[in-house]
Residue, then its C-alpha position, 0 to 999 in steps of 0.5 A: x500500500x503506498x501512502x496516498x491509498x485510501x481504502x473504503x468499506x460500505x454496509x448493506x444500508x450504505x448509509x455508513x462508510x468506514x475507511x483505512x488509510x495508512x499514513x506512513x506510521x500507522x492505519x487511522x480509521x475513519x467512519x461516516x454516517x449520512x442522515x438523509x442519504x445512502x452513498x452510491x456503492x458497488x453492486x458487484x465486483x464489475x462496478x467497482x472503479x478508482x475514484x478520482x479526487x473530485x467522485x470522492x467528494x462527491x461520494x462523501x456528500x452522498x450524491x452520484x459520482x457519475x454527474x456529468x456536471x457539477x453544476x448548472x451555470x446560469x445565464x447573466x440576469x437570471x436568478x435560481 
């Protein structure tokens, strides 16, 4: 394991993510729990996939890692 690998492991409710990640003296766990969503997590071994840095944030606030977007820019004068 070199020291940028973070490992994550998800539940059958994929409401809780608990991970490994080694910092070059020792492994820190960390556990995240999301109240109102379920994190997007692997079916089977197919889907399985290395997440860049900006799918990792996403799978942390519990949306889609797939969006083609982050977000919709607006046009000049309007307001959402």
């Amino acid at each position: 394991m070199d020291e940028t690998s973070l490992y994550l492991f998800c539940g059958k409710r994929a409401d809780r993510i608990k991970a490994l990640y080694w910092d070059g003296t020792g492994y820190i766990l960390l556990h995240k729990r999301l109240t109102e969503k379920r994190f997007q997590w692997p079916r089977d071994e197919a889907e399985l996939k290395k997440l860049t840095q900006q799918e990792f944030r996403w799978l942390m606030e519990g949306l889609s890692i797939t969006q083609t977007k982050a977000f919709v820019p607006g046009k000049p004068g309007t307001v959402c």
